[in-house]
C-alpha positions in Angstrom: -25.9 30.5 12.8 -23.3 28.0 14.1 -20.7 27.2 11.4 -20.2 23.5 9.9 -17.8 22.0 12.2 -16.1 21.1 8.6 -16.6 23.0 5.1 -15.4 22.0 2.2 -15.2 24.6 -0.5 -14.3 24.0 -4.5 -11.9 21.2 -3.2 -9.5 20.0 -5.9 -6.9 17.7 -6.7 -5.1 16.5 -9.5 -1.9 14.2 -10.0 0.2 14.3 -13.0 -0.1 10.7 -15.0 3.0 10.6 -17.6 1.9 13.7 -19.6 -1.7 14.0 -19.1 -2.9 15.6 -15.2 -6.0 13.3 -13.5 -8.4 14.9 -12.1 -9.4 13.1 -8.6 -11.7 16.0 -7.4 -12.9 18.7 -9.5 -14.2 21.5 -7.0 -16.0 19.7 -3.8 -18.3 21.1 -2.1 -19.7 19.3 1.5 -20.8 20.5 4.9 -20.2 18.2 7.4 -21.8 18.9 11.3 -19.9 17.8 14.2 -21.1 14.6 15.5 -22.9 13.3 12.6 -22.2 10.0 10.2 -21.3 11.1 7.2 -21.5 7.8 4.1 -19.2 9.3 1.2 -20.2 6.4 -1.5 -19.1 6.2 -5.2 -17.5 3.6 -7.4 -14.0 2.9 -7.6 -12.1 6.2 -8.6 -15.1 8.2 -7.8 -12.0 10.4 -5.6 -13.8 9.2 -2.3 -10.9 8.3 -0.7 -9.0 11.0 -1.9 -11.4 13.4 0.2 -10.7 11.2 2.8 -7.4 11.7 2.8 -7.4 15.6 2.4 -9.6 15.9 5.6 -7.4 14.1 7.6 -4.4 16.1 6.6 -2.7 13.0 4.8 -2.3 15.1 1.4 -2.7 18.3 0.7 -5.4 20.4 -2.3 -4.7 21.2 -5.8 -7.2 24.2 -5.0 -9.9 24.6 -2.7 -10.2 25.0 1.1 -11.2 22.7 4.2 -12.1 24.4 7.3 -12.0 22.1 10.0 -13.1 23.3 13.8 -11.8 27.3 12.9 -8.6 26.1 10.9 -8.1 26.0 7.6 -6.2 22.5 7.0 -4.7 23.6 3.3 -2.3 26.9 5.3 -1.2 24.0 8.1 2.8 23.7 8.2 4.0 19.7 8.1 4.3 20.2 12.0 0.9 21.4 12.5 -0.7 18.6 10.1 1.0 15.9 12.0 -0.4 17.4 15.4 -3.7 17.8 13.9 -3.4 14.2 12.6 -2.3 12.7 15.8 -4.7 14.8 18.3 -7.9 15.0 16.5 -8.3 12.5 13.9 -8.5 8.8 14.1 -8.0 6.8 11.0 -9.1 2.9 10.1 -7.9 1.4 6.7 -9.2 -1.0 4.8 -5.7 -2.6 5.1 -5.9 -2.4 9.0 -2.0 -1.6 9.1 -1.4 -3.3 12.1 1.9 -4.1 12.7 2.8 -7.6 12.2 5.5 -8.2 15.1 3.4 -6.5 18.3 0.2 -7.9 19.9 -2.9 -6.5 19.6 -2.6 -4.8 23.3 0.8 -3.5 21.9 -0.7 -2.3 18.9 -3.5 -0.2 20.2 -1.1 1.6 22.7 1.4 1.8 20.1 0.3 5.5 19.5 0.4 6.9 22.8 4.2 6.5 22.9 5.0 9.7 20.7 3.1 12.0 23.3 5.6 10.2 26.2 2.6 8.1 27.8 4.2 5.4 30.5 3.9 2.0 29.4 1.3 1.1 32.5 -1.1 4.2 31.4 -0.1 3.5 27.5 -1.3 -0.5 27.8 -4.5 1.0 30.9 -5.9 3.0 28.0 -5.6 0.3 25.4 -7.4 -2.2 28.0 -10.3 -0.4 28.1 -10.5 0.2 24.0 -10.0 -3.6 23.8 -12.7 -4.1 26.1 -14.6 -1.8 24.2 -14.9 -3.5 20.9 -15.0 -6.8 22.8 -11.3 -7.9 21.8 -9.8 -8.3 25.2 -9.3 -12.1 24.9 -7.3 -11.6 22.1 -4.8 -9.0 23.3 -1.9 -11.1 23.3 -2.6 -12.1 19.8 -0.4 -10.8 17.3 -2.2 -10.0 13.7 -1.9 -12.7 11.9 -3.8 -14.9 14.5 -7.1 -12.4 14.0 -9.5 -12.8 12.0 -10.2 -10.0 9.6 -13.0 -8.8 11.8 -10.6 -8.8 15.0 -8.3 -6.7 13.1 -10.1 -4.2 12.1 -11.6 -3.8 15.5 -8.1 -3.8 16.8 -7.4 -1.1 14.2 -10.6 1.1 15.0 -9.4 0.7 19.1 -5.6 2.1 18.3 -8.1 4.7 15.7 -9.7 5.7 19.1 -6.5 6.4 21.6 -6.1 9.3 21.6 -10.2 10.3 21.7 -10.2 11.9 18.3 -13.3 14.1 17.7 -13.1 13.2 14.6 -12.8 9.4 12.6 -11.8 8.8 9.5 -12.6 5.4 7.9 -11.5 4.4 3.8 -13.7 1.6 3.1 -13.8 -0.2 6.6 -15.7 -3.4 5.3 -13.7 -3.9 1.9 -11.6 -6.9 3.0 -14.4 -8.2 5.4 -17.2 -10.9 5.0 -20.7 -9.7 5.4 -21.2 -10.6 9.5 -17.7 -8.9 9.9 -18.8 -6.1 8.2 -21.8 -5.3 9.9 -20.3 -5.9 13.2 -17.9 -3.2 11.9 -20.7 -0.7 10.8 -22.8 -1.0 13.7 -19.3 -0.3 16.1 -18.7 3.3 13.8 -22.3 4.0 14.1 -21.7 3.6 18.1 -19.1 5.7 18.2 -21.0 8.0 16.6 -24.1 8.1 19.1 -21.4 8.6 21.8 -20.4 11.8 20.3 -18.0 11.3 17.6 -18.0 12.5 14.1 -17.4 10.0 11.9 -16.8 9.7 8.2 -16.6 6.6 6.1 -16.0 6.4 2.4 -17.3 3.0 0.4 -18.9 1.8 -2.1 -20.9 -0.3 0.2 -24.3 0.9 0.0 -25.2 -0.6 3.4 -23.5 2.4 5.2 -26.0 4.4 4.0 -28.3 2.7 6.7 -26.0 4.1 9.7 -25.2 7.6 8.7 -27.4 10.5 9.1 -26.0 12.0 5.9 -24.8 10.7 2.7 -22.5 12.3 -0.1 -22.9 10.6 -3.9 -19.6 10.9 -5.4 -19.4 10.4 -9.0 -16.1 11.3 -11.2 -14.6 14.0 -8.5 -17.9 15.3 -8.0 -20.9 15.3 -5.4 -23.6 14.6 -7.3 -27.4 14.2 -6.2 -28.8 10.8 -5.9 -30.5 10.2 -8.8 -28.3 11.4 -10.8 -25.8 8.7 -9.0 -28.5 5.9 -9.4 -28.7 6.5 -13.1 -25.1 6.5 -13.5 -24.3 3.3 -12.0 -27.6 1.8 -14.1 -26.0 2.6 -16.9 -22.2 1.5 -16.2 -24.2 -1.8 -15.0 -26.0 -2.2 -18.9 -22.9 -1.1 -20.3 -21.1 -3.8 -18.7 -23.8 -6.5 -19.3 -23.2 -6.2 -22.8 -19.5 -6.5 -22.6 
């Protein structure tokens, strides 16, 4: 039987908070097969994005192991993380962290310049991401003349120049209105039908309609769906009576 092409085993992490330690994951346990859609939904500090940010080698566990394509991310040096980061994972941010002084063709190829790409190949590559996810007229643009949309389908084209096999999105709609957003969605779920894996953490229960599996997160736990449904019922009463 073919191994997960990531495991996730008794994940934890925990920050110190003056004198008390939080708890953002308390022993995660996922399976996630290589090109699926994975939704990772919970409430605000469910410790969604925290997962996130483990499997894309941006922090590293309290305890626990990931097991990513027959390496284990948590015995990676800083070296090897920022290789692994760089070669096979794309990230988009709810923040889009574009920068503010290139253009959006600049910005997409920006990446490519750390692995010593020329600048024709560098801006030939991020033609054809622009083109893409339809952003090529505005590839002289610099951030601040986008629209949210635009910017976060500039961000998802830098996300995609390196051809990550894997993509890593932290709430992707959070700072988008409702077209924007599923414009957004139905781009990751593209990518995803063209071979990628692709993981998104929100607490936007439309993404559940694009992935092929979903992960309840509830507290720093997966947790089954009812027993999600029932929590958020009652932290909905609870604050109807407030």
């Amino acid at each position: 039987m073919q191994s997960p092409f990531i495991c996730i085993e008794n994940l934890r992490k925990s920050y110190p908070m003056g004198r008390e330690m939080v708890h953002a994951l308390a022993g995660v346990n996922v399976d996630i097969e290589s090109n699926s859609f994975m939704a990772i939904i919970g409430p605000s500090g469910s410790g969604k994005s925290t997962l996130l940010h483990l499997i894309g080698g941006l922090d590293r566990p309290t305890a626990g192991s990931i097991h990513m394509d027959g390496k284990h991310l948590e015995e990676m040096d800083e070296n090897a993380l920022a290789g692994y980061r760089r070669r096979k994972v794309g990230f988009v941010f709810q923040s889009f962290n574009l920068i503010p002084s290139m253009n959006t063709l600049e910005n997409v190829a920006f990446p490519l310049r750390f692995d010593g790409v020329s600048k024709r190949e560098r801006e030939s590559c991020a033609w054809k991401l622009l083109e893409m996810v339809e952003l090529n007229h505005r590839a002289y643009h610099l951030p601040s003349e986008l629209s949210g949309g635009q910017q976060q389908r500039a961000a998802i084209a830098r996300a995609l120049v390196h051809d990550p096999q894997l993509i890593l999105a932290d709430e992707p709609t959070g700072n988008l209105d409702t077209y924007s957003s599923m414009h957004i969605l139905e781009l990751l779920s593209n990518l995803h039908k063209e071979g990628h894996t692709v993981i998104v953490v929100s607490h936007d229960p439309r993404v559940t309609g694009f992935a092929t599996h979903t992960t309840c997160l509830l507290d720093g736990r997966v947790v089954d769906l009812d027993e999600y449904n029932a929590a958020l019922t009652v932290a909905t009463s609870e604050a109807d009576i407030l």
